[in-house]
Backbone as JSON, one array per atom type, in Angstrom:
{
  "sequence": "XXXXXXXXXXXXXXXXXXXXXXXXXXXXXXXXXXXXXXXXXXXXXXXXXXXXXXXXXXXXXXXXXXXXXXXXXXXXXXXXXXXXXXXXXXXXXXXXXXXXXXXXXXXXXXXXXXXXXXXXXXXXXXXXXXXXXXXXXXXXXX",
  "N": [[0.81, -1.15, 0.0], [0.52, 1.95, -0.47], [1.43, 5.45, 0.17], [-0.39, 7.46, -0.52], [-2.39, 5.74, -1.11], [-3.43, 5.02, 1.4], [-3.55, 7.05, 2.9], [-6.27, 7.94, 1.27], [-7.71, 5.99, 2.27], [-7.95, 6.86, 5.17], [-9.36, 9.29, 5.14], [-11.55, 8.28, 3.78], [-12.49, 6.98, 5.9], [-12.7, 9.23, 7.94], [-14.43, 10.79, 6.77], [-16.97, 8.32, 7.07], [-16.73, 8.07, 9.61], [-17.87, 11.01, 10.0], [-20.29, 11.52, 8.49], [-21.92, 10.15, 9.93], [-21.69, 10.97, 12.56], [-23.27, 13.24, 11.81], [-25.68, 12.15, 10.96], [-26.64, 11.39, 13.6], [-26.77, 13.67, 14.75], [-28.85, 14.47, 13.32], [-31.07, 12.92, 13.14], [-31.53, 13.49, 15.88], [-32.44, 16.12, 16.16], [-34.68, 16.22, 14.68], [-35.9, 14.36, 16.05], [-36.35, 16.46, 18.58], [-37.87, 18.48, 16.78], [-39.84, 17.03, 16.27], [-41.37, 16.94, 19.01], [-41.33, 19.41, 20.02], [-43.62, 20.19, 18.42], [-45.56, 18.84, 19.07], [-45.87, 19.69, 21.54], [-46.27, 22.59, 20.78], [-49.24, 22.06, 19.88], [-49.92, 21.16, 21.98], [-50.29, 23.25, 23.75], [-51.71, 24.66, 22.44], [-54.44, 23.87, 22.38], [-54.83, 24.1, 24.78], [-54.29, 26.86, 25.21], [-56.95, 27.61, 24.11], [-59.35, 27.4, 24.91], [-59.08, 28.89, 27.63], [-58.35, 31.26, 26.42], [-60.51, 32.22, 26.01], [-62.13, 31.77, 28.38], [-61.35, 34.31, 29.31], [-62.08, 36.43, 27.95], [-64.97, 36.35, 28.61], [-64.34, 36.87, 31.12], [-63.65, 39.36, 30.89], [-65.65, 40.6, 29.53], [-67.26, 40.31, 31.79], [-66.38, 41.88, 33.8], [-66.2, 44.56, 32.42], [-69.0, 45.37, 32.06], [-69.41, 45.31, 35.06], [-68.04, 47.43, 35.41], [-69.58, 49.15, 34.07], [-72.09, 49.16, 35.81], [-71.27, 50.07, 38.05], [-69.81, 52.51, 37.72], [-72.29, 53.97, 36.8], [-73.53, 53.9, 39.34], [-72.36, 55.47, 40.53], [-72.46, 57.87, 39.61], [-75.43, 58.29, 40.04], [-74.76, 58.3, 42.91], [-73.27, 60.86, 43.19], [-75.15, 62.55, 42.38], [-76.96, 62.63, 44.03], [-75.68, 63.26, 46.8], [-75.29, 65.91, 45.83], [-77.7, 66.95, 45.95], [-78.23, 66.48, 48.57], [-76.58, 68.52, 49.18], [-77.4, 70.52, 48.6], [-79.86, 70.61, 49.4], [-79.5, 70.89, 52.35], [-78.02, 73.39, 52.25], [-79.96, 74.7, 51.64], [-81.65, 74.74, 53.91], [-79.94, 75.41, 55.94], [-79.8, 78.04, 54.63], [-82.77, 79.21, 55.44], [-83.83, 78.42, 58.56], [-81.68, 78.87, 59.94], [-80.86, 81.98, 60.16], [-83.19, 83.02, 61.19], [-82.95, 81.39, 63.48], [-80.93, 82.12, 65.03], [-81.27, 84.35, 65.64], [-83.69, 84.12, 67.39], [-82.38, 82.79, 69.31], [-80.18, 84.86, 70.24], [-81.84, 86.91, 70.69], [-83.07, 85.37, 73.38], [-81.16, 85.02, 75.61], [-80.42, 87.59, 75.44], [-82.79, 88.63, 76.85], [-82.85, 87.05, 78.98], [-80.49, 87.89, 80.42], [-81.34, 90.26, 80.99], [-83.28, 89.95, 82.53], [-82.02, 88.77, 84.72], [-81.34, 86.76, 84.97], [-78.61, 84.33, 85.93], [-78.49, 81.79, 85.59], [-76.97, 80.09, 83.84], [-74.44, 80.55, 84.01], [-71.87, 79.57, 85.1], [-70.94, 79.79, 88.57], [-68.26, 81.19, 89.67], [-65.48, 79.48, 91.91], [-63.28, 79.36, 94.27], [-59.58, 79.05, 93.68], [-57.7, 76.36, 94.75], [-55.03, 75.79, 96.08], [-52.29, 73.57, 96.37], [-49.69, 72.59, 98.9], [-47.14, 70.47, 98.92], [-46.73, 68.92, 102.22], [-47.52, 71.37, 103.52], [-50.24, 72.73, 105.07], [-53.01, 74.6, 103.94], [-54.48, 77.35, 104.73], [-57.42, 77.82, 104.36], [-58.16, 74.93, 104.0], [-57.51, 74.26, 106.5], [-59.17, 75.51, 108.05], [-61.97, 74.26, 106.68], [-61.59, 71.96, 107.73], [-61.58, 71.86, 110.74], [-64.64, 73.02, 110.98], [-65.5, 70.49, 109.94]],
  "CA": [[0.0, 0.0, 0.0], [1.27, 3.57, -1.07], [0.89, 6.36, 0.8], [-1.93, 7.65, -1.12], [-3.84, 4.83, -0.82], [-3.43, 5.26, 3.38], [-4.16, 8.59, 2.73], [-7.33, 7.69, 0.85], [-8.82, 4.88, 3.42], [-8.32, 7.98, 6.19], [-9.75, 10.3, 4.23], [-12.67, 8.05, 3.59], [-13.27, 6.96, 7.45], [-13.16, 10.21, 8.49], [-15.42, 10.79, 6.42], [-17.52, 8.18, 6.88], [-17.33, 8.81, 10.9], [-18.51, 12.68, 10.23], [-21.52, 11.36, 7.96], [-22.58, 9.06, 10.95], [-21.86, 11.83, 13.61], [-24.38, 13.94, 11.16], [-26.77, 11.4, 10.67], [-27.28, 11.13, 14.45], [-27.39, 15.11, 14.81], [-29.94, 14.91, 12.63], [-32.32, 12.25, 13.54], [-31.46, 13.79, 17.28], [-32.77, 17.17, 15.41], [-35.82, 15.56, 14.16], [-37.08, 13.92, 17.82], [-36.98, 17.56, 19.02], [-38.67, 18.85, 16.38], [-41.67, 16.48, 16.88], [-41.68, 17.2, 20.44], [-41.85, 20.69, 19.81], [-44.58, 20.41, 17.28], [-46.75, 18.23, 20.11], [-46.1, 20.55, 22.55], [-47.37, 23.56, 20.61], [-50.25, 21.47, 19.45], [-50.65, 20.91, 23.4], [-50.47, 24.96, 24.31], [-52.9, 25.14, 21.45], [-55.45, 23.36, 22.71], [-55.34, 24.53, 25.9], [-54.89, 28.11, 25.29], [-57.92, 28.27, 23.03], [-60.51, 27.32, 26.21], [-58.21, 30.22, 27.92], [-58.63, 32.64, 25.91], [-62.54, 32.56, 26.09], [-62.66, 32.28, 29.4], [-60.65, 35.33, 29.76], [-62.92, 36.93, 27.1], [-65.71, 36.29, 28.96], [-64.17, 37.56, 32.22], [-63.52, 40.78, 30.71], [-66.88, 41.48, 29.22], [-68.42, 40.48, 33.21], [-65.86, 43.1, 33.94], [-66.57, 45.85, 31.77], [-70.47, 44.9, 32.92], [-69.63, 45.38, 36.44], [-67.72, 48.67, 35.59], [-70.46, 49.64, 33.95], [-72.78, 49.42, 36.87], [-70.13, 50.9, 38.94], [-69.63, 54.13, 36.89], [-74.13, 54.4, 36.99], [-74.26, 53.96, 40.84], [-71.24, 56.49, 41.11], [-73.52, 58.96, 38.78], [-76.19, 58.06, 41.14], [-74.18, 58.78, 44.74], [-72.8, 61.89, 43.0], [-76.37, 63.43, 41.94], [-77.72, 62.42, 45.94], [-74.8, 64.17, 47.21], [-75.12, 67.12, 45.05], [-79.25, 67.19, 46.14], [-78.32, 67.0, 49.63], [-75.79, 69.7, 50.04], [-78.19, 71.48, 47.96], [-80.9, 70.58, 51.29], [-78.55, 71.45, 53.6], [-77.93, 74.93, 52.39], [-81.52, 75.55, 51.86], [-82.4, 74.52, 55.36], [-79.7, 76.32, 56.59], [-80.56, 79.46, 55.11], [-84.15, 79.29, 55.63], [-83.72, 78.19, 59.79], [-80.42, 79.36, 60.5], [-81.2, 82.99, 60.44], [-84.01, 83.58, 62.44], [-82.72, 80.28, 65.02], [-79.48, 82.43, 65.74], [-81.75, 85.39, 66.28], [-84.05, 83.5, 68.46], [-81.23, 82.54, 70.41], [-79.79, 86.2, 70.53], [-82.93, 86.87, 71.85], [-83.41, 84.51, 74.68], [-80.0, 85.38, 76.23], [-80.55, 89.05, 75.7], [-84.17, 88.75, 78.1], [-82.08, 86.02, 80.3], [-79.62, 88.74, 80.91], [-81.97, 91.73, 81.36], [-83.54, 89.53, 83.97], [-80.76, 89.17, 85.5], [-80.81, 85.24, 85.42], [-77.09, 83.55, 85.47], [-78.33, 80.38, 85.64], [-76.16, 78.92, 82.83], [-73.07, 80.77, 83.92], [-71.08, 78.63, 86.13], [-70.05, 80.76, 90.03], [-66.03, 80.8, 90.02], [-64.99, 78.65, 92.73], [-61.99, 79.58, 94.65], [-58.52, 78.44, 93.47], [-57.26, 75.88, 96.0], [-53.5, 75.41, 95.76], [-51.54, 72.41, 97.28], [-48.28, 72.56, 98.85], [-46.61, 69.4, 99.5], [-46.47, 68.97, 103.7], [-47.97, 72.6, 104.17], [-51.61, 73.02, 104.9], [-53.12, 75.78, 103.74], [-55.64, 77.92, 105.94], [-58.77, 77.49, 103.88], [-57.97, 73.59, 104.09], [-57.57, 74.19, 108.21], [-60.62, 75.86, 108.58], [-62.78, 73.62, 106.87], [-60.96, 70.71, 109.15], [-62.1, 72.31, 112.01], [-65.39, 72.76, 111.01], [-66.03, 69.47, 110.08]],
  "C": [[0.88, 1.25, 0.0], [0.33, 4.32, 0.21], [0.11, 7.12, 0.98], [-3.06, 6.75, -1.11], [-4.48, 4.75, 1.0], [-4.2, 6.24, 3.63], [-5.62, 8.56, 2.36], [-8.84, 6.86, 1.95], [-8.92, 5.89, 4.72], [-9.28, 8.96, 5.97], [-11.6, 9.59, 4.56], [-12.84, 7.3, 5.05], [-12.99, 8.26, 8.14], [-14.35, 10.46, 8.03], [-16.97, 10.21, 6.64], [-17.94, 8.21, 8.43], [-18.71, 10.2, 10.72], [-19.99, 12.34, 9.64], [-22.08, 10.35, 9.21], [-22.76, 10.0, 11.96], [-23.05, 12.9, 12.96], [-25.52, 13.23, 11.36], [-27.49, 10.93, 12.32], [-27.76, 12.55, 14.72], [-29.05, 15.48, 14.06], [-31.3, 14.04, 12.63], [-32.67, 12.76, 15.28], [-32.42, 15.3, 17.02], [-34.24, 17.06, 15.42], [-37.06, 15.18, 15.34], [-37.38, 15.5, 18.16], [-37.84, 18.42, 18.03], [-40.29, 18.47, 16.49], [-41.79, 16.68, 18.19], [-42.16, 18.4, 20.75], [-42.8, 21.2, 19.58], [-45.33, 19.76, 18.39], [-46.7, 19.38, 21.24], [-46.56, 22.08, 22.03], [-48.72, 23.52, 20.26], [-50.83, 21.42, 21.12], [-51.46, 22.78, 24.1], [-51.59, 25.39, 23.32], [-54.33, 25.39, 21.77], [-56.07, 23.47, 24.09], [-55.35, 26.42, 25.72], [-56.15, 28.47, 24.83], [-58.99, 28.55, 24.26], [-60.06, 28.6, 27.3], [-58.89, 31.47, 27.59], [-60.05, 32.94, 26.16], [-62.84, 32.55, 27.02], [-62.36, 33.46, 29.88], [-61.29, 36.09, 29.27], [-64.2, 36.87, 28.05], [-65.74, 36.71, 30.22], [-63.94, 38.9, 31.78], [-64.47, 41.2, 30.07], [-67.47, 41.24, 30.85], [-67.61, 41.9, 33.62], [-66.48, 44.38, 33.25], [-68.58, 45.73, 31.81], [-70.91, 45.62, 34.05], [-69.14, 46.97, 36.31], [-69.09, 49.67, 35.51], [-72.08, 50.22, 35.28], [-72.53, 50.14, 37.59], [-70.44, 52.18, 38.63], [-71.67, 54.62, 37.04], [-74.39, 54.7, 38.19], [-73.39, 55.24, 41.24], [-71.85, 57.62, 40.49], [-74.48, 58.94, 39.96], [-75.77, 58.59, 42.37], [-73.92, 60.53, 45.05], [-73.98, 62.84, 43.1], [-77.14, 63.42, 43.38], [-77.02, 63.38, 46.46], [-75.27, 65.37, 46.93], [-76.74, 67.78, 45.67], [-79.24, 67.26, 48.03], [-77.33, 68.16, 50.32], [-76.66, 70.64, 49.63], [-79.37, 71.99, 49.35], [-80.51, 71.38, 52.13], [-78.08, 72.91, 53.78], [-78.92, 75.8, 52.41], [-81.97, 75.9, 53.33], [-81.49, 75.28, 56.6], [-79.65, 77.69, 56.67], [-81.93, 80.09, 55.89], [-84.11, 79.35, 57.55], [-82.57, 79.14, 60.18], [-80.35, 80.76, 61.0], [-81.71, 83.49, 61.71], [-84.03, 82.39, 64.0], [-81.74, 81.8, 65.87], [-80.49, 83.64, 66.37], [-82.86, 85.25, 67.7], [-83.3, 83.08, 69.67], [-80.73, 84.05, 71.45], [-80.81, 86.55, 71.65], [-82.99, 86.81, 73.55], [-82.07, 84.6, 75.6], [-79.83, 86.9, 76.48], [-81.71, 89.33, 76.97], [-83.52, 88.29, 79.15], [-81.27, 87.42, 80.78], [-80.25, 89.84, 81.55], [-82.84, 91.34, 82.49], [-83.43, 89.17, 85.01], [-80.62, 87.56, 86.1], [-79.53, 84.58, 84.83], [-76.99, 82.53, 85.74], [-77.23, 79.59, 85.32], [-74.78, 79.32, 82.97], [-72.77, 80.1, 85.3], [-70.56, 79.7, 87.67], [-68.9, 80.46, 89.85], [-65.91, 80.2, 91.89], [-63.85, 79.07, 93.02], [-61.27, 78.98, 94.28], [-57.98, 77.46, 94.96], [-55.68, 75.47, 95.57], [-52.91, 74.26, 96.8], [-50.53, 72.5, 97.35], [-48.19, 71.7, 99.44], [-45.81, 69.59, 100.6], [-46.62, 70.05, 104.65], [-49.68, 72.19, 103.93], [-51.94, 74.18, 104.61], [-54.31, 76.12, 104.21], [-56.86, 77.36, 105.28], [-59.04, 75.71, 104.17], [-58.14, 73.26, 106.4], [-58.91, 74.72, 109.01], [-62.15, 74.7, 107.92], [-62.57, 72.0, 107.43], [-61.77, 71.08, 110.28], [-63.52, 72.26, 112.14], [-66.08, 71.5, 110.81], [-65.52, 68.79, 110.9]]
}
């Protein structure tokens, strides 16, 4: 055998290694491709039931907003009708109450009743281990 022919039989088992190391790359290639292809066939079939229920949660949503946004029209227009009340009733009363009041404190006074004002009460002061006279006199008396 020549050196070219050595050369040749290397040549051609390298070769015919690399076409074998291909030929597994590529049936190895192949499994993941079908695996792939089942598993988007799987996400398929489940997203589809997904999606519609999600569809169907976002129209109850936009439903419920809807209600929402009507009752909040609603709370707003009550509101708006009772401050409206509230200022009527306090112009209308408010006036002639305060003057009624004025009033009845102006006669109270000119009749010289101080019922509602409280008598001042003497200050009593405490000194720690002193008695203080007002404190000694009503000792005594009682």
């Amino acid at each position: 055998m020549s050196g070219g022919e050595v050369a040749g039989i290397l040549v051609a088992v390298f070769w015919a290694i690399l076409v074998s190391f291909l030929a597994v790359v590529l049936v190895r290639l192949a499994q993941v491709l079908r695996a792939t292809t089942k598993l988007v066939a799987d996400v398929t079939e489940q997203a589809v039931p997904l999606l519609a229920d999600a569809s169907t949660t976002v129209r109850s949503a936009r439903t419920q907003l809807d209600r929402v946004d009507a009752i909040a029209s609603d709370v707003q227009e009550v509101t708006s009708n009772a401050s409206a009340l509230s200022s009527t009733v306090a112009s209308t009363f408010g006036g002639p109450l305060v003057k009624v009041a004025a009033f009845g404190y102006g006669v109270r006074k000119a009749l010289g009743k101080t019922d509602d004002v409280p008598q001042k009460t003497p200050r009593r002061t405490v000194i720690v281990g002193r008695t203080v006279p007002a404190a000694r006199r009503r000792k005594q008396k009682g």
